[in-house]
C-alpha positions as CSV (number, residue, x, y, z in Angstrom):
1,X,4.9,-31.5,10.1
2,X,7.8,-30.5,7.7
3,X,7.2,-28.6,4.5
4,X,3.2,-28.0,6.2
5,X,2.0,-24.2,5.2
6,X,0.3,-23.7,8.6
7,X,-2.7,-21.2,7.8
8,X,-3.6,-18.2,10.1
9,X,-6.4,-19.8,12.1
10,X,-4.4,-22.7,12.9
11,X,-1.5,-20.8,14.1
12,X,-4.2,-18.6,16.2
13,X,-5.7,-22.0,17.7
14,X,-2.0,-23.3,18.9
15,X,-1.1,-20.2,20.2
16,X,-4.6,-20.0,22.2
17,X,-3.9,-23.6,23.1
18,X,-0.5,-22.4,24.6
19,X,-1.5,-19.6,25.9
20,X,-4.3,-21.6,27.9
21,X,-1.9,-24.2,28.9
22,X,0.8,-21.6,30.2
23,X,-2.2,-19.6,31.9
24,X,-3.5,-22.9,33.7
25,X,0.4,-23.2,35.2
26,X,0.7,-20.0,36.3
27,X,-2.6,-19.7,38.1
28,X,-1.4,-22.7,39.9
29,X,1.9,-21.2,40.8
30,X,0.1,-17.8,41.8
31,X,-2.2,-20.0,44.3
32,X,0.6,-21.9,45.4
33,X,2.2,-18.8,46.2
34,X,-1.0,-16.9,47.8
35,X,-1.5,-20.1,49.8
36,X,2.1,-19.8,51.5
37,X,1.7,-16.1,51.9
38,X,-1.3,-16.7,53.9
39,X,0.0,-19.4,56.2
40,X,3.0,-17.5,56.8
41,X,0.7,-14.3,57.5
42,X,-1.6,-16.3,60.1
43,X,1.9,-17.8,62.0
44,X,3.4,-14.4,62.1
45,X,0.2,-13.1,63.6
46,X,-0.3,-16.1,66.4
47,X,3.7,-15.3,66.9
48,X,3.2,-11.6,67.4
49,X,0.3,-12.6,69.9
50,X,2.7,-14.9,71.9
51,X,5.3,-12.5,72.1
52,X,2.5,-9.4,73.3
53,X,1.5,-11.6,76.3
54,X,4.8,-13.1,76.7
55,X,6.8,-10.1,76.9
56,X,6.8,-9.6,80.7
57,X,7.8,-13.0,81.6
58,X,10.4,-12.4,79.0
59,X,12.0,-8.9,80.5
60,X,11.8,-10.7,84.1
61,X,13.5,-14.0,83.3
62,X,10.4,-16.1,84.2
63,X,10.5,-19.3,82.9
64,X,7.4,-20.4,83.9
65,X,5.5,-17.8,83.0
66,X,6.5,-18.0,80.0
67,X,6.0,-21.8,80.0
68,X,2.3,-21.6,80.6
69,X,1.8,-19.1,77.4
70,X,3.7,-21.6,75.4
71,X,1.6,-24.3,77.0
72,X,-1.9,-22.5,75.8
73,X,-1.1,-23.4,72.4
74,X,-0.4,-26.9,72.9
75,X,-3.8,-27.2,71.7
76,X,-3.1,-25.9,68.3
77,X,-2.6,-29.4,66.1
78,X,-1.5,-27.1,63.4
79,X,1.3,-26.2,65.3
80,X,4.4,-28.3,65.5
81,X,6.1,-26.6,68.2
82,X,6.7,-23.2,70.2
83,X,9.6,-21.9,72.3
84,X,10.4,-18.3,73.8
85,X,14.1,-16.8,74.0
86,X,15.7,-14.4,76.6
87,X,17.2,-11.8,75.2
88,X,20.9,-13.6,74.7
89,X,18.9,-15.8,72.4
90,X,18.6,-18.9,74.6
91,X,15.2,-21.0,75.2
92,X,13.8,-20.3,78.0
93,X,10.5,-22.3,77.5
94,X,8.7,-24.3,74.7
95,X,7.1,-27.7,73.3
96,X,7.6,-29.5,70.3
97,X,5.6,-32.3,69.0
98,X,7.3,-35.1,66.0
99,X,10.4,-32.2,65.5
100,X,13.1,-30.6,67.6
101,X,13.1,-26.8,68.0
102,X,16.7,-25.3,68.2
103,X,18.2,-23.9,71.7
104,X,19.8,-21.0,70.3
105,X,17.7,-18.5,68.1
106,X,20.2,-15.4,66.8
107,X,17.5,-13.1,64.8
108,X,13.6,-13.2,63.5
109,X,13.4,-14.9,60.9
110,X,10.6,-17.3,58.4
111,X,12.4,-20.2,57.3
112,X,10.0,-23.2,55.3
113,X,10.8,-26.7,56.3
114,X,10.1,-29.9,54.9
115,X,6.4,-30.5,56.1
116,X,6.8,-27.5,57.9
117,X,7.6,-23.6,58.2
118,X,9.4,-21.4,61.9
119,X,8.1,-18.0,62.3
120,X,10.3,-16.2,64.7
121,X,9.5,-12.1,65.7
122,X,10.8,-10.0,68.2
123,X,9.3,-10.1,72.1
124,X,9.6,-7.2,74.2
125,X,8.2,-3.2,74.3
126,X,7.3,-1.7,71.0
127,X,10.9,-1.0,68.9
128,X,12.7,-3.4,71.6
129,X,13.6,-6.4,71.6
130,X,14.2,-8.1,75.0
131,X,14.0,-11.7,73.3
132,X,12.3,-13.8,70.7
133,X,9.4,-15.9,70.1
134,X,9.4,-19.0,67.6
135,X,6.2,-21.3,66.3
136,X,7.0,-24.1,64.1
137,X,3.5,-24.4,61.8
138,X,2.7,-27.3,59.8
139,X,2.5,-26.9,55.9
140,X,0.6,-29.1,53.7
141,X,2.7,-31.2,51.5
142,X,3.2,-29.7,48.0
143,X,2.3,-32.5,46.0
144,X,-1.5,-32.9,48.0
145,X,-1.6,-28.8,47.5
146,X,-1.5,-29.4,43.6
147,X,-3.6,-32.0,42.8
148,X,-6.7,-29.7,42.3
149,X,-4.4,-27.8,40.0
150,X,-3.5,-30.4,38.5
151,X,-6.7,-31.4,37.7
152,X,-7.1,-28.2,35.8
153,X,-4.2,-27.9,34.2
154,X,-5.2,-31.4,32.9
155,X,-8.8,-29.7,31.5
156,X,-7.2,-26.4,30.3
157,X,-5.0,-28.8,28.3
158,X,-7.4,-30.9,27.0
159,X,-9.5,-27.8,25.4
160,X,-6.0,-26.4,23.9
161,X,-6.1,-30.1,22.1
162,X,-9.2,-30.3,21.0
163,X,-9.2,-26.5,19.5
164,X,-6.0,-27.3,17.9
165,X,-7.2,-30.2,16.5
166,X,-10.3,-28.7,15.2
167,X,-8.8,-25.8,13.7
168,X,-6.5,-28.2,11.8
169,X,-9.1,-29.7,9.9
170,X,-11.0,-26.0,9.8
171,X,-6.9,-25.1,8.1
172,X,-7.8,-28.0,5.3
173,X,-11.2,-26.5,4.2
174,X,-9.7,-23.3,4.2
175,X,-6.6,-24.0,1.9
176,X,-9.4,-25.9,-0.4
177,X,-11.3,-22.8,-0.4
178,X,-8.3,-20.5,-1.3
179,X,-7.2,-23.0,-3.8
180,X,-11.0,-22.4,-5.2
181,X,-11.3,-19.0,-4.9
182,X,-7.8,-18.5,-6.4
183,X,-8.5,-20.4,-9.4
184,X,-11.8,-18.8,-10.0
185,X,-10.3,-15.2,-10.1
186,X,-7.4,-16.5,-12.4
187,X,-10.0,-17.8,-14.7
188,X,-11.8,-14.3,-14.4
189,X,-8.5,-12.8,-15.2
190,X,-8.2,-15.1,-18.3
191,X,-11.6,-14.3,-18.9
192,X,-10.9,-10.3,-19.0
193,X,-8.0,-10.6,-20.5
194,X,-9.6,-11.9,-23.4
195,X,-12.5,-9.4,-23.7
196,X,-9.9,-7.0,-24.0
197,X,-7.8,-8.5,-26.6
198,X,-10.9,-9.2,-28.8
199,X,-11.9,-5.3,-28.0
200,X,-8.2,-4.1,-29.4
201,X,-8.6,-6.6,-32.2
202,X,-12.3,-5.1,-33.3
203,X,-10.5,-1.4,-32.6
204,X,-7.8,-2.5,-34.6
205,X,-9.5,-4.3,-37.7
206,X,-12.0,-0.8,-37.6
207,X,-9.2,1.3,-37.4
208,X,-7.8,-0.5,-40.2
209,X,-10.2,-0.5,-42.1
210,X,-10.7,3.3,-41.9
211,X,-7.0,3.7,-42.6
212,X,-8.0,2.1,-45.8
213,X,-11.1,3.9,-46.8
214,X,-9.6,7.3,-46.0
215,X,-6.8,6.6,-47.7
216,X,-7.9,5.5,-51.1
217,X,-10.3,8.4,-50.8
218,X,-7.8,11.3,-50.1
219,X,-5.7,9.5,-52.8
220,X,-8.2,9.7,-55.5
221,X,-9.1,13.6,-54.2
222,X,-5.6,14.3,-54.4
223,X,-5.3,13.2,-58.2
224,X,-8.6,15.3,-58.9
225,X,-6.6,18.6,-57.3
226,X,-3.4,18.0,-59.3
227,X,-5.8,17.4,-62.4
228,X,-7.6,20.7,-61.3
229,X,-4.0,22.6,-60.4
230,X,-2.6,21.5,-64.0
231,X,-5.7,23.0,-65.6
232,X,-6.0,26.3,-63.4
233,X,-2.0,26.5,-64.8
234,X,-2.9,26.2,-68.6
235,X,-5.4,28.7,-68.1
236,X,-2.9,31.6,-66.7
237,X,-0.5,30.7,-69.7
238,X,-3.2,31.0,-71.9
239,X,-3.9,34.1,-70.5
240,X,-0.5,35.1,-70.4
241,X,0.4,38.5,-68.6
242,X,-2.7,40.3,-69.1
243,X,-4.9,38.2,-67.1
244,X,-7.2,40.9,-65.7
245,X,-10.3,39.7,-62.9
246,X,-9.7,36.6,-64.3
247,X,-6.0,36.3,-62.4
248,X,-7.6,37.0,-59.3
249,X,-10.2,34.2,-59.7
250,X,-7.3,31.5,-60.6
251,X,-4.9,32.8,-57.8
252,X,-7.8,32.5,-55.3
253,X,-8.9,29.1,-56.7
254,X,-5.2,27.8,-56.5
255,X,-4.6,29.1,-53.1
256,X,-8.2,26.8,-51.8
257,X,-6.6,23.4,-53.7
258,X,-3.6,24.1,-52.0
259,X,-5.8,24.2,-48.8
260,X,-7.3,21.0,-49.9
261,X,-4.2,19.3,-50.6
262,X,-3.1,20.0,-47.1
263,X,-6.0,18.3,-46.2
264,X,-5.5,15.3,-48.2
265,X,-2.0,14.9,-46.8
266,X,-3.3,14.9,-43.1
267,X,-5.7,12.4,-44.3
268,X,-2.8,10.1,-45.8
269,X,-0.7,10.5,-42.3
270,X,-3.7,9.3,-40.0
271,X,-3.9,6.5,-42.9
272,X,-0.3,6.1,-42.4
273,X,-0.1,6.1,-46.2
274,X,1.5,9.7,-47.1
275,X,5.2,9.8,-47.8
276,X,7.0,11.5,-44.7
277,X,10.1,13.2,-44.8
278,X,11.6,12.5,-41.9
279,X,15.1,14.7,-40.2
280,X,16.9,14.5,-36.9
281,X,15.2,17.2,-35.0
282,X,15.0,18.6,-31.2
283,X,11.4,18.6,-29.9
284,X,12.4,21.4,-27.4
285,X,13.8,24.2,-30.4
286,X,11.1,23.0,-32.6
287,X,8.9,24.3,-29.6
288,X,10.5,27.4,-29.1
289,X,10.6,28.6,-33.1
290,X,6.8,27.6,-32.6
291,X,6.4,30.4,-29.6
292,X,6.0,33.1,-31.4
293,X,3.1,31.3,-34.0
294,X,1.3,29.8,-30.7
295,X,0.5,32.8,-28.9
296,X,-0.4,34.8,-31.8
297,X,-2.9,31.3,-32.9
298,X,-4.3,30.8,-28.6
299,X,-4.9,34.8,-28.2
300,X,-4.4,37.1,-25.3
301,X,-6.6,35.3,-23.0
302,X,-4.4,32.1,-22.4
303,X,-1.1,32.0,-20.8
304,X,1.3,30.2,-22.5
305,X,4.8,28.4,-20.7
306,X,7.5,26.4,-21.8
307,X,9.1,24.3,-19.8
308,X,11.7,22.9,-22.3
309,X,14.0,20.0,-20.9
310,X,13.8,17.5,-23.4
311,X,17.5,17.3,-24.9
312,X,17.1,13.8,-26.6
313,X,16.9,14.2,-30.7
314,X,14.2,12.3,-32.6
315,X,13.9,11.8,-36.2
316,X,10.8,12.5,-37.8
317,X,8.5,15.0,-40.3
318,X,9.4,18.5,-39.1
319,X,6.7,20.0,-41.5
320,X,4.2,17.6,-39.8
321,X,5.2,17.8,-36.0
322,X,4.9,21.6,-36.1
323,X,1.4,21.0,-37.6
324,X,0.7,18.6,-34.4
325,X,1.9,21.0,-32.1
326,X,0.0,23.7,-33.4
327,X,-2.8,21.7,-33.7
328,X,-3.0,20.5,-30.2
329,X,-2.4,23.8,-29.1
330,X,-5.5,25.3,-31.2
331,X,-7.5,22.4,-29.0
332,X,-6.2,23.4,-26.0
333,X,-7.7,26.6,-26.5
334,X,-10.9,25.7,-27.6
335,X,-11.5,23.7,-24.0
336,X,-10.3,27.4,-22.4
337,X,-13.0,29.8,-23.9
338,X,-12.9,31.8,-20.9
339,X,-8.5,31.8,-21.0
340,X,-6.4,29.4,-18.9
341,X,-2.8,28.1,-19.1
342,X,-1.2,26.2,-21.7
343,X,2.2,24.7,-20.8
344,X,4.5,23.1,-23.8
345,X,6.6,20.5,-21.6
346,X,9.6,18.3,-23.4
347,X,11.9,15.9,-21.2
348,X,13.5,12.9,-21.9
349,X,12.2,9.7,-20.3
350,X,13.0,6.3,-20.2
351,X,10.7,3.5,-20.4
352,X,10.8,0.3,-19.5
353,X,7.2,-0.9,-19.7
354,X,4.0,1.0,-21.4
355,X,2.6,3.8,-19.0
356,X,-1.1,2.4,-17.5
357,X,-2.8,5.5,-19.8
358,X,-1.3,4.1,-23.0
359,X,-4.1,1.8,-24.2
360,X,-1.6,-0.3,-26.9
361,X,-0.4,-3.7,-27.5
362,X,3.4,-4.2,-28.4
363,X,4.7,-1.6,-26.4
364,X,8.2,-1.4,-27.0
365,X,10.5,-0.3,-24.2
366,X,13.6,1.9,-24.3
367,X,14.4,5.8,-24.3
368,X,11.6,8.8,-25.6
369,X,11.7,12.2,-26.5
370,X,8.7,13.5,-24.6
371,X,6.2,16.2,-25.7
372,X,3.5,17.1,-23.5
373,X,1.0,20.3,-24.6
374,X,-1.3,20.8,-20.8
375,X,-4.0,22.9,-20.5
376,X,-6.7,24.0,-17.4
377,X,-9.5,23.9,-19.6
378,X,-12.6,21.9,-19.2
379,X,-11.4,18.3,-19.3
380,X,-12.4,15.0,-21.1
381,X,-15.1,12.4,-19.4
382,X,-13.4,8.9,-19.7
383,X,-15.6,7.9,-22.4
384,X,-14.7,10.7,-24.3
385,X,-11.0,10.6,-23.4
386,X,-11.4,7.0,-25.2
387,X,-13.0,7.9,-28.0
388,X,-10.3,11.1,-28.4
389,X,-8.7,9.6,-31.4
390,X,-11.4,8.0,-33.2
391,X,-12.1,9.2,-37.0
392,X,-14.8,12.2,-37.1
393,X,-15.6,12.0,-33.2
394,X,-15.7,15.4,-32.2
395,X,-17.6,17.3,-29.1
396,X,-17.3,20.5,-30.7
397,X,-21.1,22.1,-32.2
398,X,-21.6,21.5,-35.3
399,X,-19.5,23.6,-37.7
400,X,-16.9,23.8,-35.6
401,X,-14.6,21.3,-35.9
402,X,-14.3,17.9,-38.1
403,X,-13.4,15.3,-35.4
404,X,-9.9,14.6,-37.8
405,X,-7.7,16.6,-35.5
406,X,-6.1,13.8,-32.6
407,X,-7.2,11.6,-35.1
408,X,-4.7,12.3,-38.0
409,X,-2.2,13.3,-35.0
410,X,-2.4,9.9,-33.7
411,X,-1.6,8.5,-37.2
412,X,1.3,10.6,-38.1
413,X,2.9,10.0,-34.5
414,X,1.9,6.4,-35.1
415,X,3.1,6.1,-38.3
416,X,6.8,8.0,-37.0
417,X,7.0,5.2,-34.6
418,X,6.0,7.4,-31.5
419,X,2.9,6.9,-28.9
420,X,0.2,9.0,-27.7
421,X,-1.2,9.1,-24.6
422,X,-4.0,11.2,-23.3
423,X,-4.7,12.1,-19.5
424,X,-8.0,14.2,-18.5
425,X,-10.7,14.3,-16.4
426,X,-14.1,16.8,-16.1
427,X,-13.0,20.2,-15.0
428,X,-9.5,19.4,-14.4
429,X,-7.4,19.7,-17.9
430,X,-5.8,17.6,-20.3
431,X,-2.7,16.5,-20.7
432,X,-1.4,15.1,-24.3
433,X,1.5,13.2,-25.0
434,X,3.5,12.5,-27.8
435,X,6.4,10.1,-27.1
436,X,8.9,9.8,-30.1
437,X,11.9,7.2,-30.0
438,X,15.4,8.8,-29.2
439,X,17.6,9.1,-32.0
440,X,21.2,7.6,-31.1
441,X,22.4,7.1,-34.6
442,X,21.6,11.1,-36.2
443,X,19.9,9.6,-38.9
């Protein structure tokens, strides 16, 4: 049986097998026992009888007397012999039939024989003794006593072979079911697996090709704004100092492309195509210069708190963080029209693997400098929460918002080597994210 993986229902049937066997010899040992218990019981009782009706011949010294009450059980074939003492512990009467009682008898006493067992008790008034009386009982040999236990020990054994002998073979289907049912879930596994890979694939090859499209778009915008800009600054040299209305007009038309080309740059980022400036920054003082800006952008109705640990430096677009910041913060309070909190976290965490909400392939482990913008607002359904960061997906009413917001976020954080990840559920908050790698080199 070495090297044999015994399964659960085997070991169960040899330990019921056992157990039966064990219990079989120890019911036989308890009868044995009970058996001897009640011999020695019925002597002592015939014994005390002897020594009530004895007990006057006994304080007298009559030996016969005391001869015919041993006599009266000569009858008896279960009994081997009987003798009565004086009170110096000498025989004064008795018979013995195939055995040889003793002449001197010091104390009372059951002693087993072979083949037979001496009960000897006090004679005499009650809490004296004047003498003693002895009866020599036959016993039953031990070997005739457990052959009926043997017998069922035999049976009980038997039935602990056969179980464990069944279960055995029950132990081989088992294993070949495990070994099935094993290799079916692995091929689900595989089979999951998959799905998901082809999912991120489609994701990937659609976000892709959105990156594309939005990029050559806000590329081409971009050139019509500069063409629109250079024009706009012919005109006010044309003018020249006495521009009138008309100054008004261009300084109000410049201000809106400059608006536009803001947009076109968030555009690029989420495109990953816009030319970044990155710098060694803190995430936790770029949070606190942003205090002041944040509570006058959420209002009076939400709370704001900083809890700013984070002491790692990253290295990326200051210009552009602040704008994500800001950004997520505006969100926050859009999903708190009624006022809540919003709590600006930073810390510094180290990662070995890819946190279960971070939906990405290629994760790459090390050290993060953690920003996390919370709020107690109305919370994200996990479809929603999914489809967070997809172009021009938005929940908002009409008008309202443009469903570019996480979207270009993701892509610049993306595109700065960071990750996002996004935690919410229905009327519990949201929690966002942004983990950018830890600068050891102050690039």
């Amino acid at each position: 049986m070495r090297g044999r993986n015994w399964s659960p229902s085997t070991i169960a049937a040899l330990v019921a097998a056992a157990v039966l066997v064990t219990a079989g010899i120890l019911m036989a040992i308890y009868q044995e026992r009970l058996y001897s218990e009640q011999q020695v019981k019925s002597v002592r009782e015939q014994a005390q009888i002897l020594a009530a009706n004895a007990t006057a011949a006994v304080l007298i010294g009559d030996r016969s007397a005391a001869q015919e009450y041993v006599d009266a059980l000569h009858a008896n074939p279960e009994l081997l012999g009987a003798a009565i003492y004086s009170a110096n512990g000498r025989r004064m009467a008795g018979f013995a039939r195939r055995t040889q009682l003793p002449e001197q008898l010091a104390s009372p006493h059951v002693d087993p024989g072979p083949g037979y067992i001496d009960v000897a008790v006090p004679a005499g008034p009650k809490g004296t003794r004047a003498g003693m009386v002895l009866l020599r009982a036959v016993t039953e040999p031990a070997e005739r006593r457990f052959v009926p236990y043997a017998g069922l020990i035999l049976l009980v054994t038997m039935g602990a072979l056969v179980i464990a002998v069944l279960s055995l073979s029950q132990a081989q289907l088992a294993r070949r079911h495990q070994q099935l049912v094993t290799v079916n879930a692995r091929l689900h596994e595989e089979m999951e697996e998959r799905r998901k890979t082809e999912e991120a694939l489609r994701q990937s090859h659609k976000m892709e090709a959105i990156g594309q499209l939005s990029g050559g778009i806000a590329h081409d915008f971009n050139n019509l704004i500069m063409i629109v800009k250079g024009n706009l600054r012919l005109l006010r040299r044309k003018l020249g100092e006495e521009q009138g209305p008309a100054g008004t007009y261009i300084n109000s038309a410049d201000e809106a492309l400059d608006r536009a080309a803001y947009l076109t740059q968030r555009v690029l980022a989420f495109s990953r195509r816009q030319p970044l400036t990155p710098q060694r920054v803190h995430l936790s003082a770029l949070a606190e210069g942003l205090s002041e800006l944040l509570r006058h952008s959420v209002g009076e109705k939400v709370e704001i708190s900083l809890r700013l640990n984070g002491t790692w430096p990253t290295v990326c677009d200051i210009n552009q963080m602040e704008n994500v910041i800001l950004n997520l913060a505006i969100n926050a309070r859009d999903a708190m029209p009624n006022g809540g909190r919003l709590v600006i976290e930073t810390s510094d965490v180290t990662l070995t693997q890819a946190p279960l909400e971070l939906e990405i392939q290629n994760f790459v482990a090390g050290d993060y400098a953690s920003l996390t913008v919370i709020d107690t607002g109305s919370g994200m359904s996990e479809e929603v929460r999914r489809r967070a960061v997809d172009p021009f997906f938005t929940t908002k009413p009409q008008g309202k918002g443009t469903g570019l917001g996480l979207s270009m976020t993701f892509g610049f954080v993306r595109q700065s080597g960071g990750y996002l990840l996004i935690e919410s559920a229905p009327d519990k908050g949201t929690a966002i994210t942004i983990l950018m790698p830890r600068d050891r080199e102050g690039a």
